[in-house]
C-alpha positions, 0 to 999 in steps of 0.5 A, a space after each residue: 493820866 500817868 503813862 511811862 515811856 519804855 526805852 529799849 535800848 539796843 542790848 548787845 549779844 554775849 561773846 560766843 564762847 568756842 567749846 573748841 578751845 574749852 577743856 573738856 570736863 569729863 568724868 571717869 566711868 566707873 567700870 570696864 563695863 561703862 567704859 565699854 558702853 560709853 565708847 559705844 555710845 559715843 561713837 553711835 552719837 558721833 555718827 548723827 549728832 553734832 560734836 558740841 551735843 555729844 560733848 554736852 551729852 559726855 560731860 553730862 554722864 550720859 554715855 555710860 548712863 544710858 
């Protein structure tokens, strides 16, 4: 009988990456209309979302999407 041995090796997490100190990849709204939804939408997000979601969320379109 052939049984093989698994080894696991301890493996580290990866660096955590501060969105702070990233650049914000944003888009630009495509008419005073979005604009508008989108400043609306963020600040209803901002009020009970974390900020790294809304970014994530900005970065994504959503804000003048939705």
């Amino acid at each position: 009988m052939n049984e093989s041995i698994h080894i696991h090796e301890p493996v580290e997490p990866p660096l955590r990456r501060d969105l702070d100190q990233e650049p914000l990849l944003g888009h630009v709204p495509l008419s005073r209309e979005d604009a508008r939804r989108s400043a609306k939408n963020i600040a209803r997000w901002n009020s009970y979302l974390p900020a790294a979601c809304v970014r994530t969320m900005v970065q994504m379109g959503w804000d003048y999407t939705t």
